[in-house]
N, CA, C and O atoms as a GROMACS GRO file, in nm:
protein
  456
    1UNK      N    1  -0.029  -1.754  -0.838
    1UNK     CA    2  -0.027  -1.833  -0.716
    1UNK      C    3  -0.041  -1.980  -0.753
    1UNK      O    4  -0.138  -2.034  -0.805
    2UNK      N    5   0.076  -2.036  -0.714
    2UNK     CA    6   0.047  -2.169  -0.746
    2UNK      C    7  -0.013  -2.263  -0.607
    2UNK      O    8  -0.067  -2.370  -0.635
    3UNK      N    9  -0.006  -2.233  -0.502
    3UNK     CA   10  -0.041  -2.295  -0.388
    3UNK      C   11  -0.192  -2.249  -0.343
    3UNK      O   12  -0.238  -2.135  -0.329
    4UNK      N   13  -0.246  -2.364  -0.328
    4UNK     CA   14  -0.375  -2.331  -0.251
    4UNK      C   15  -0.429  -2.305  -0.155
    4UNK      O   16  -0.548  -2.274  -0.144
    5UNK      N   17  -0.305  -2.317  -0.024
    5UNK     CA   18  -0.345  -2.220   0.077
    5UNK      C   19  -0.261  -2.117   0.064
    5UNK      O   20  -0.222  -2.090   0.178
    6UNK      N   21  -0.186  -2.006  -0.057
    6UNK     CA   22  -0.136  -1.910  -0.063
    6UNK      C   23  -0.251  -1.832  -0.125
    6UNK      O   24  -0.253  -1.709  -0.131
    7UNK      N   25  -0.375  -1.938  -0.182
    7UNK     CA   26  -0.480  -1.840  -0.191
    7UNK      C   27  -0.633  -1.811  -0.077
    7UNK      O   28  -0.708  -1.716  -0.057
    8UNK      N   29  -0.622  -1.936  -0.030
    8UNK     CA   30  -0.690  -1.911   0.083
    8UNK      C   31  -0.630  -1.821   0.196
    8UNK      O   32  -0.702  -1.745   0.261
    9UNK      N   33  -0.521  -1.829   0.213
    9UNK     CA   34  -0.481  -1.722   0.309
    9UNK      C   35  -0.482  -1.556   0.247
    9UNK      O   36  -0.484  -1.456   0.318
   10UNK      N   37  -0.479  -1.559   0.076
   10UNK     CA   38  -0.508  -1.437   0.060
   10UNK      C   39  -0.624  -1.388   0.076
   10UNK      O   40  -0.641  -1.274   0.121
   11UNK      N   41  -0.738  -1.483   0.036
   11UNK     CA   42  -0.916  -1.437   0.036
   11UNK      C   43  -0.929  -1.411   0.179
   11UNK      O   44  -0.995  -1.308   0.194
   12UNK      N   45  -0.892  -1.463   0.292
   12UNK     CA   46  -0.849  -1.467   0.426
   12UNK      C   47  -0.803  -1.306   0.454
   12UNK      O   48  -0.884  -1.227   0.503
   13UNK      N   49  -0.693  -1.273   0.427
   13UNK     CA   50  -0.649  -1.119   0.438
   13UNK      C   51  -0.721  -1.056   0.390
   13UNK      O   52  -0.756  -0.969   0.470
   14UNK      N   53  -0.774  -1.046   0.288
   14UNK     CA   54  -0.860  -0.948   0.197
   14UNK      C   55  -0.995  -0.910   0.254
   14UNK      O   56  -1.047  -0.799   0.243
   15UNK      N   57  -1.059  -1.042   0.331
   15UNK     CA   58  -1.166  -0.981   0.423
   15UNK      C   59  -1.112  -0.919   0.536
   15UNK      O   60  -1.144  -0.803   0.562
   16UNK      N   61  -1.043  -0.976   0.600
   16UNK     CA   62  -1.010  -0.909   0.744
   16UNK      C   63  -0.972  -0.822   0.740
   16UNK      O   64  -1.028  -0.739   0.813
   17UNK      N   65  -0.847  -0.771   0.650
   17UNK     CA   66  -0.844  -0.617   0.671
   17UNK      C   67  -0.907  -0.543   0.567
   17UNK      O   68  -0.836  -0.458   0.512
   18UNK      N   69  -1.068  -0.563   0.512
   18UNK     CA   70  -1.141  -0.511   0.462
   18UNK      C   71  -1.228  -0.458   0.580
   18UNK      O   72  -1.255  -0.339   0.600
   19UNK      N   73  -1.275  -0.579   0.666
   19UNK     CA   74  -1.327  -0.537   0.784
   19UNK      C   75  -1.287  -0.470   0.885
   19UNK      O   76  -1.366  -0.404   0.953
   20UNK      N   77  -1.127  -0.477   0.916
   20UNK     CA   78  -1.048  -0.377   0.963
   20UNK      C   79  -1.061  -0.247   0.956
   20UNK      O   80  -1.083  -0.178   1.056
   21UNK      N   81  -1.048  -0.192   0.813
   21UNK     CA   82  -1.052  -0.087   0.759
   21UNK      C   83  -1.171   0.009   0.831
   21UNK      O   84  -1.165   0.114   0.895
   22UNK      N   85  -1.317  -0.108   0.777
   22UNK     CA   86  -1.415  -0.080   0.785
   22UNK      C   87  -1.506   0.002   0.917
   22UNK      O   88  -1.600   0.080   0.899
   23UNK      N   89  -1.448  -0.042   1.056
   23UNK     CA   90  -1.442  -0.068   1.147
   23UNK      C   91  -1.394  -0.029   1.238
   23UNK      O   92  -1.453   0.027   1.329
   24UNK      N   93  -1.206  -0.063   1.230
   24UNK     CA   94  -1.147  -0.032   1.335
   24UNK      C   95  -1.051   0.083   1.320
   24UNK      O   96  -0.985   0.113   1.420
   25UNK      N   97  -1.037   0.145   1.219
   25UNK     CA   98  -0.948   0.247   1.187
   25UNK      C   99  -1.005   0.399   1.227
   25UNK      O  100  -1.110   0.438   1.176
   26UNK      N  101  -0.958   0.453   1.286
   26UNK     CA  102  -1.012   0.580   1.323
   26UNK      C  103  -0.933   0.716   1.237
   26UNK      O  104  -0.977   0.831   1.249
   27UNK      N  105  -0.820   0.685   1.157
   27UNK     CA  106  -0.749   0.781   1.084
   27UNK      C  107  -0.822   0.862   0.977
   27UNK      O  108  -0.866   0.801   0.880
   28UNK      N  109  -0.838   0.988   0.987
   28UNK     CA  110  -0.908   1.017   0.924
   28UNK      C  111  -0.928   1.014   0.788
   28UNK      O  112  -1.038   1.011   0.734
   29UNK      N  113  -0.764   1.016   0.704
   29UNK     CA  114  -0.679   1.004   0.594
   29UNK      C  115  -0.804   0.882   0.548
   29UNK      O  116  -0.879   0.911   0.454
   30UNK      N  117  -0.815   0.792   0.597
   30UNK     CA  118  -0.849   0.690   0.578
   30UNK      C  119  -1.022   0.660   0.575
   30UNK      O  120  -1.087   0.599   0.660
   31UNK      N  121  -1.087   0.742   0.414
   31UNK     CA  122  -1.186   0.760   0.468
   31UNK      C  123  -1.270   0.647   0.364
   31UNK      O  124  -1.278   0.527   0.393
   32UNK      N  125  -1.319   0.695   0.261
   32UNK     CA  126  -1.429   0.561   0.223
   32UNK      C  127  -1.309   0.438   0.101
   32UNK      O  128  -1.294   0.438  -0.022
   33UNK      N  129  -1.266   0.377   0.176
   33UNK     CA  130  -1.120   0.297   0.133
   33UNK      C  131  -1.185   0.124   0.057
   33UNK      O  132  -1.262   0.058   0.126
   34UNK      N  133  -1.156   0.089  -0.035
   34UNK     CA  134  -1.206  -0.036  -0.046
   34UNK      C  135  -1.094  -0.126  -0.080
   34UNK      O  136  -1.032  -0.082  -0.176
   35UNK      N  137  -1.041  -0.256  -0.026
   35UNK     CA  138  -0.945  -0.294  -0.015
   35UNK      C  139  -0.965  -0.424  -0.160
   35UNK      O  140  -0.999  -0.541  -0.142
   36UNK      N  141  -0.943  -0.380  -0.255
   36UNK     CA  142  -0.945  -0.466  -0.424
   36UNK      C  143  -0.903  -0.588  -0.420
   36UNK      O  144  -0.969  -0.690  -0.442
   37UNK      N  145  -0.706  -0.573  -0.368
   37UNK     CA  146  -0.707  -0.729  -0.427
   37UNK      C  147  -0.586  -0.736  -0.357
   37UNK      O  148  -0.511  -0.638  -0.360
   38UNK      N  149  -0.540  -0.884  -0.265
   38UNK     CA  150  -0.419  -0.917  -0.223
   38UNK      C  151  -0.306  -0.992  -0.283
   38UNK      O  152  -0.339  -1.106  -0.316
   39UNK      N  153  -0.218  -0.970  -0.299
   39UNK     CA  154  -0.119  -1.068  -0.376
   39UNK      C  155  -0.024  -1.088  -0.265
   39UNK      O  156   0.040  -1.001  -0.206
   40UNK      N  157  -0.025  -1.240  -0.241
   40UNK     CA  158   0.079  -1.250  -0.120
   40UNK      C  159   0.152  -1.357  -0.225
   40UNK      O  160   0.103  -1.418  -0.320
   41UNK      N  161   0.310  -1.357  -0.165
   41UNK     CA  162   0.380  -1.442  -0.174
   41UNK      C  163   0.397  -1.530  -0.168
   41UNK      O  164   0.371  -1.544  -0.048
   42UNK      N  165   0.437  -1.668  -0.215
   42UNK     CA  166   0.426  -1.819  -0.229
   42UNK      C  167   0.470  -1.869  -0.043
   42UNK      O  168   0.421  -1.956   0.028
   43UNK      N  169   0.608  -1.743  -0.010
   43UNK     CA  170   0.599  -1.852   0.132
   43UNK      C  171   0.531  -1.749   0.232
   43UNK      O  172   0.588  -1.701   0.329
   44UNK      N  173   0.411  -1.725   0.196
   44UNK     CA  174   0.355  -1.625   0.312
   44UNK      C  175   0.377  -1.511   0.342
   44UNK      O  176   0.284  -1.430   0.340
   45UNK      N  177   0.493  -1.476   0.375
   45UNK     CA  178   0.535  -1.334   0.443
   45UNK      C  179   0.555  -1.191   0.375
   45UNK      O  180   0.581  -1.092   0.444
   46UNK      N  181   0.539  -1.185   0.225
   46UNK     CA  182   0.469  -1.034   0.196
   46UNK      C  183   0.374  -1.040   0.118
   46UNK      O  184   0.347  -1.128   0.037
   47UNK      N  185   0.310  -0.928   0.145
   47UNK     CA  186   0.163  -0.947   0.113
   47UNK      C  187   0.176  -0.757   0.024
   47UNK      O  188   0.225  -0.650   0.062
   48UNK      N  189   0.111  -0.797  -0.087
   48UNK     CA  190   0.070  -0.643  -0.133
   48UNK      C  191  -0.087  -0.618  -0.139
   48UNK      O  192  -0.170  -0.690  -0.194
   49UNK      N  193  -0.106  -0.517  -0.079
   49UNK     CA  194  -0.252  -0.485  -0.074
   49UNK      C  195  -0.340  -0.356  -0.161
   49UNK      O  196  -0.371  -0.247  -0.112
   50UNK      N  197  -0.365  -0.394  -0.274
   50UNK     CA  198  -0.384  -0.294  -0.330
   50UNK      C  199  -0.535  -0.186  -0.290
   50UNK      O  200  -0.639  -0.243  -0.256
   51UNK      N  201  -0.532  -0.109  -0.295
   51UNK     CA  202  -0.636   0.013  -0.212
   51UNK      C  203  -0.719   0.099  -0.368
   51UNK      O  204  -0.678   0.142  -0.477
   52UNK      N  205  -0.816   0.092  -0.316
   52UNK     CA  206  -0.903   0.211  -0.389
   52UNK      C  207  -0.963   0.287  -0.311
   52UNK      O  208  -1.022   0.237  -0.215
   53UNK      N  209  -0.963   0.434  -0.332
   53UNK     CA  210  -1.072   0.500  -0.261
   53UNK      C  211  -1.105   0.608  -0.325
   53UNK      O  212  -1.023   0.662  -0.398
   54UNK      N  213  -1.234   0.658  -0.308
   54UNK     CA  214  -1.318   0.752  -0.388
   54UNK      C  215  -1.261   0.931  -0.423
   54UNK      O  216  -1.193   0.983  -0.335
   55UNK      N  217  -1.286   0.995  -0.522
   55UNK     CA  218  -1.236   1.120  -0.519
   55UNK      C  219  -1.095   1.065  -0.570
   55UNK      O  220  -1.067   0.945  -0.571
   56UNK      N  221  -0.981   1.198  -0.625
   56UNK     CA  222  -0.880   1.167  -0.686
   56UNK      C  223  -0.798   1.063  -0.651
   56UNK      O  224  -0.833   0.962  -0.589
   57UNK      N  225  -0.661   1.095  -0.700
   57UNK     CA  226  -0.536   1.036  -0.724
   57UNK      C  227  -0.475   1.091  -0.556
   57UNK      O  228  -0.418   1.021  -0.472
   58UNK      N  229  -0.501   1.195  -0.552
   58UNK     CA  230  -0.482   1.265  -0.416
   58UNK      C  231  -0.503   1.206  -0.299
   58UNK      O  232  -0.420   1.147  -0.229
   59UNK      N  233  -0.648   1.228  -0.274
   59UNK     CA  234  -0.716   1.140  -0.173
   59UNK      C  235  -0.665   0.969  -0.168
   59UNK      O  236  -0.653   0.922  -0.055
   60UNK      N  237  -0.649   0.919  -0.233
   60UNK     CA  238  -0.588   0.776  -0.276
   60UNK      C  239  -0.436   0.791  -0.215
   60UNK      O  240  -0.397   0.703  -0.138
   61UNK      N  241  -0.384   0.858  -0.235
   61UNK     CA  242  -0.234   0.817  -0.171
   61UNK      C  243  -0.253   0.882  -0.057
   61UNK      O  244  -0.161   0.851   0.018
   62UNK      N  245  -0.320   0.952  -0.010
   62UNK     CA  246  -0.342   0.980   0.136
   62UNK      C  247  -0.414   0.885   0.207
   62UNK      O  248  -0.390   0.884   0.328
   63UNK      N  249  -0.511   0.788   0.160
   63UNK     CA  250  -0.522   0.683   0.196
   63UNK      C  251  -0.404   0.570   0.232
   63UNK      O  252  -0.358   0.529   0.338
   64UNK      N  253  -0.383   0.545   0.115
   64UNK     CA  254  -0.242   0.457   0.180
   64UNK      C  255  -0.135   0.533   0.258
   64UNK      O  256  -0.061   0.443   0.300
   65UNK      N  257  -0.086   0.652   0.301
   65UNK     CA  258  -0.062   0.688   0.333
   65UNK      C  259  -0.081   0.680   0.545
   65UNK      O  260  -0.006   0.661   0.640
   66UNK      N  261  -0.238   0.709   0.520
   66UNK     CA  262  -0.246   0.628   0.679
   66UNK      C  263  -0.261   0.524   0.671
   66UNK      O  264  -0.192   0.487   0.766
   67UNK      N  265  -0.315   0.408   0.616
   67UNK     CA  266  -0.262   0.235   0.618
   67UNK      C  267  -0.136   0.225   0.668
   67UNK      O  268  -0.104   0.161   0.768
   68UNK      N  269  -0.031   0.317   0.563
   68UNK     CA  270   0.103   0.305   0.617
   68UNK      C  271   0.122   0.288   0.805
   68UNK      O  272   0.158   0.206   0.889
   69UNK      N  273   0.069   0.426   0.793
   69UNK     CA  274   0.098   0.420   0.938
   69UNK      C  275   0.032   0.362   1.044
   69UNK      O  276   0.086   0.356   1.155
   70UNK      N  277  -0.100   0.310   1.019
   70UNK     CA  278  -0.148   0.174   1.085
   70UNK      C  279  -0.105   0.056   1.060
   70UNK      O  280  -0.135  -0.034   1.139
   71UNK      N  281  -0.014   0.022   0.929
   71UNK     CA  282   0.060  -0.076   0.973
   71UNK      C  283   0.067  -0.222   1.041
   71UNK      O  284   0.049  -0.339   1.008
   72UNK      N  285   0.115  -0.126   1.184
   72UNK     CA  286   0.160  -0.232   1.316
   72UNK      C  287  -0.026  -0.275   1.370
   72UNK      O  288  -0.082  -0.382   1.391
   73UNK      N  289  -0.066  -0.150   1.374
   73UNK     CA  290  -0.223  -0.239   1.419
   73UNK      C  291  -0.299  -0.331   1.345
   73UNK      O  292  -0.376  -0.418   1.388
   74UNK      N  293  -0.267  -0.300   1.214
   74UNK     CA  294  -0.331  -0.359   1.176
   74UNK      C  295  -0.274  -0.512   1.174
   74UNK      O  296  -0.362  -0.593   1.201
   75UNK      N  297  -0.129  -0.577   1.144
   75UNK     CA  298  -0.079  -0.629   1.201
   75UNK      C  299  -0.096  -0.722   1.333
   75UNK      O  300  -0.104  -0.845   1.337
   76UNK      N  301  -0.098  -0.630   1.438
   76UNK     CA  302  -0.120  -0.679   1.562
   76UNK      C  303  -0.281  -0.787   1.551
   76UNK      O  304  -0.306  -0.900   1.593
   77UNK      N  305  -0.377  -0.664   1.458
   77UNK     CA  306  -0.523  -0.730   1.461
   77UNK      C  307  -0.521  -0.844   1.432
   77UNK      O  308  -0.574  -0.945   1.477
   78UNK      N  309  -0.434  -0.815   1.327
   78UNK     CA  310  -0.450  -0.973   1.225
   78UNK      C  311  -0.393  -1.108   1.306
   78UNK      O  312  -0.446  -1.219   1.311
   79UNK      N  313  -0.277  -1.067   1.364
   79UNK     CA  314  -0.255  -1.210   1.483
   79UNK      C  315  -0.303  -1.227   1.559
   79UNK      O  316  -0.272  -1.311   1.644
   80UNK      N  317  -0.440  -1.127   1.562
   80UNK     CA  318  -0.496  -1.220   1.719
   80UNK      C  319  -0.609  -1.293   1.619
   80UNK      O  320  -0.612  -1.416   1.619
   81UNK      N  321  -0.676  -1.239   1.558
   81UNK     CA  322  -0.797  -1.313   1.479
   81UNK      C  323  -0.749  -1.391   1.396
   81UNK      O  324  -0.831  -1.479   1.370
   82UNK      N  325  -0.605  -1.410   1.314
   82UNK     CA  326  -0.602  -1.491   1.226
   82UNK      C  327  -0.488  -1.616   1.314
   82UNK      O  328  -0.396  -1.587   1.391
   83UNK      N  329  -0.526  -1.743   1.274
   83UNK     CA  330  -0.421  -1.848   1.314
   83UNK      C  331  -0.312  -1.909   1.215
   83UNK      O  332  -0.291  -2.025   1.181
   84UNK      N  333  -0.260  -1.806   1.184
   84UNK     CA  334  -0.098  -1.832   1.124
   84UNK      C  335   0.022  -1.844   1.185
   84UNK      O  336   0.031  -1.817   1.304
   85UNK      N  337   0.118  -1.881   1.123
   85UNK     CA  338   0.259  -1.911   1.211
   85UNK      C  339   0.324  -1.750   1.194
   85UNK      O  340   0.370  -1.696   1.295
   86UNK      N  341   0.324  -1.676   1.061
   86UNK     CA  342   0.329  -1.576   1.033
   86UNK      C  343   0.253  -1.468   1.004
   86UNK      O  344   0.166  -1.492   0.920
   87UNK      N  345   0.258  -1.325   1.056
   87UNK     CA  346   0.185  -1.230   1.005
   87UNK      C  347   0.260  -1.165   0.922
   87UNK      O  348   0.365  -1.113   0.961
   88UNK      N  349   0.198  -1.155   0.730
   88UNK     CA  350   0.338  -1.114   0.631
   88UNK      C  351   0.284  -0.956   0.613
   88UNK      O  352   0.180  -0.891   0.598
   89UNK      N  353   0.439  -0.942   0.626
   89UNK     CA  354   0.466  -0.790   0.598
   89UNK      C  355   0.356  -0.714   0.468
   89UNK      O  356   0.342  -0.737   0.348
   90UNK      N  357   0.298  -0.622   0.557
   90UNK     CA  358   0.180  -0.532   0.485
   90UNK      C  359   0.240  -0.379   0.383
   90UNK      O  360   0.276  -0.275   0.438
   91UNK      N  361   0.237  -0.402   0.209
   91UNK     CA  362   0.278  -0.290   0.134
   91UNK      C  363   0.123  -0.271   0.116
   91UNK      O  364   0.058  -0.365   0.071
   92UNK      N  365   0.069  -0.170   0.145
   92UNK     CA  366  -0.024  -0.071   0.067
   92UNK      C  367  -0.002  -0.009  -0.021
   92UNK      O  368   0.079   0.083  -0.015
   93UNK      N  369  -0.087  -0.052  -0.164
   93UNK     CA  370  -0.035   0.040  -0.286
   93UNK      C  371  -0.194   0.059  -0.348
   93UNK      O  372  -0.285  -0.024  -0.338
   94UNK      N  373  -0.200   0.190  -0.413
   94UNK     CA  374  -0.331   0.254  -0.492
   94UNK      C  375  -0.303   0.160  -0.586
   94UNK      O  376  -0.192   0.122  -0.624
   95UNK      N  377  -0.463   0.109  -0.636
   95UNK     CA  378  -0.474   0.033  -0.731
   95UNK      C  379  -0.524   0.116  -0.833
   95UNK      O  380  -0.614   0.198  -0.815
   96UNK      N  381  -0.458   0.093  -0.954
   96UNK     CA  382  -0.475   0.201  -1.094
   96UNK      C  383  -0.562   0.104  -1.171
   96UNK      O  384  -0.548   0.123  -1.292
   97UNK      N  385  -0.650   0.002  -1.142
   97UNK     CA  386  -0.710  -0.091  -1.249
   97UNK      C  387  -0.762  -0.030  -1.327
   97UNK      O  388  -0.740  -0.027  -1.448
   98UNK      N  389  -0.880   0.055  -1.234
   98UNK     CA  390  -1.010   0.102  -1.288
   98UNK      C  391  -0.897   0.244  -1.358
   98UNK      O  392  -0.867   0.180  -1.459
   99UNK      N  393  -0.865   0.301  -1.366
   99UNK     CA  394  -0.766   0.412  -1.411
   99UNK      C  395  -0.762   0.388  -1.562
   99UNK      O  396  -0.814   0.450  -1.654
  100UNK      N  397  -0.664   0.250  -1.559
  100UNK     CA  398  -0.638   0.194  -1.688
  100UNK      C  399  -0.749   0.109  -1.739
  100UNK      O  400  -0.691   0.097  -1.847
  101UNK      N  401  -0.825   0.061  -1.751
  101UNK     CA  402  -0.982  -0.008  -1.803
  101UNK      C  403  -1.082   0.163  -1.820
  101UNK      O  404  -1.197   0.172  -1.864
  102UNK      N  405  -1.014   0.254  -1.781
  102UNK     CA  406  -1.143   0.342  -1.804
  102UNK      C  407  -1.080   0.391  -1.962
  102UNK      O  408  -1.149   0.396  -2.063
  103UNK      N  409  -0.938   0.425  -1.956
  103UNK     CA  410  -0.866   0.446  -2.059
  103UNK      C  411  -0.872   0.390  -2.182
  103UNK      O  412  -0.882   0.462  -2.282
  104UNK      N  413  -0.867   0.270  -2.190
  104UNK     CA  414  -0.847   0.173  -2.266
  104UNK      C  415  -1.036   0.177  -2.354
  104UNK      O  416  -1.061   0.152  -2.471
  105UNK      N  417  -1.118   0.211  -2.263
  105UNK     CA  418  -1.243   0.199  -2.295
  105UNK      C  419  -1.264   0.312  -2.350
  105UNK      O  420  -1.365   0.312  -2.421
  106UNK      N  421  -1.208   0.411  -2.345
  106UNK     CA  422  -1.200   0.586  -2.408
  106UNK      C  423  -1.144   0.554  -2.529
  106UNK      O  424  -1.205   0.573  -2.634
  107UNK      N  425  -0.996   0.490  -2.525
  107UNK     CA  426  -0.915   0.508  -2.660
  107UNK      C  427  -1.035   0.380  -2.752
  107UNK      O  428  -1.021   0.388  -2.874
  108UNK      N  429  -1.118   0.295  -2.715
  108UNK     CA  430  -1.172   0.159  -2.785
  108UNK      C  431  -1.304   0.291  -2.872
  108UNK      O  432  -1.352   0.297  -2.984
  109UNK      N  433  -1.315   0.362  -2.766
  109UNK     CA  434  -1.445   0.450  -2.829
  109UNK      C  435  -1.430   0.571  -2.930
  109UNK      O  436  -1.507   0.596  -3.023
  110UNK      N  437  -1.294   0.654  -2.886
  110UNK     CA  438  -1.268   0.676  -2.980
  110UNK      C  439  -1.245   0.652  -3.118
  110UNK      O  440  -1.271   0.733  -3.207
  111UNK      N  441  -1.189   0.524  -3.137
  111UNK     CA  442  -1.169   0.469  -3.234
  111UNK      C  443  -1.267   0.426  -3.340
  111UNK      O  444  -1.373   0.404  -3.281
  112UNK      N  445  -1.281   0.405  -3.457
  112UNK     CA  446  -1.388   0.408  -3.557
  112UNK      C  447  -1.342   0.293  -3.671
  112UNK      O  448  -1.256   0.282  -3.759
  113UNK      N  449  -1.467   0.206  -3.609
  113UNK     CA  450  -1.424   0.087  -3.703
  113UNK      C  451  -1.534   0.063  -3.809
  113UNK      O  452  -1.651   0.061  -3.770
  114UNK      N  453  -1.501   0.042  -3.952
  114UNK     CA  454  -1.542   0.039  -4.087
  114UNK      C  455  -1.564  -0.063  -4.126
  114UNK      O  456  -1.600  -0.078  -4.242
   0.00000   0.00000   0.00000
């Protein structure tokens, strides 16, 4: 991100529909969800939202899975509480960080240094 309100408007998304989540979602799919990290686009309008939630790989894409389909509300939420010219298009994707850092910390331990 080279722009500085392309990052304030992300720290901006990242709470609100953290609190969203938290709060206003009644889907059940959608159960202990923690919203990691936003990467929006230089001119605003897409936004990727990466998702963690507890229990497998399973449970995790069934999570994003209802995000998907809240979507539009969540959407809708965001233009009434947030004051932008645009509300950018919402991708929900499982975040594999911790996946790959757990890996990487297995293969470091395995390993045997002399």
């Amino acid at each position: 991100m080279r722009f500085k309100r392309a990052q304030r408007v992300q720290e901006l998304l990242l709470e609100e529909i953290s609190k969203l989540v938290q709060n206003g979602l009644k889907d059940p799919r959608v159960g202990f969800v923690t919203i990691t990290a936003v990467q929006l686009s230089d001119n605003l309008k897409h936004a990727k939202i990466f998702v963690s939630a507890m229990g497998d790989n399973e449970k995790a894409a069934s999570a994003v899975e209802g995000l998907k389909s809240a979507q539009g509300f969540i959407r809708r939420d965001l233009g009434k509480n947030l004051s932008l010219r645009y509300i950018p298009q919402l991708d929900f994707r499982v975040d594999e960080l911790n996946e790959k850092a757990d890996r990487i910390d297995r293969l470091l331990s395995e390993m045997h240094f002399e």
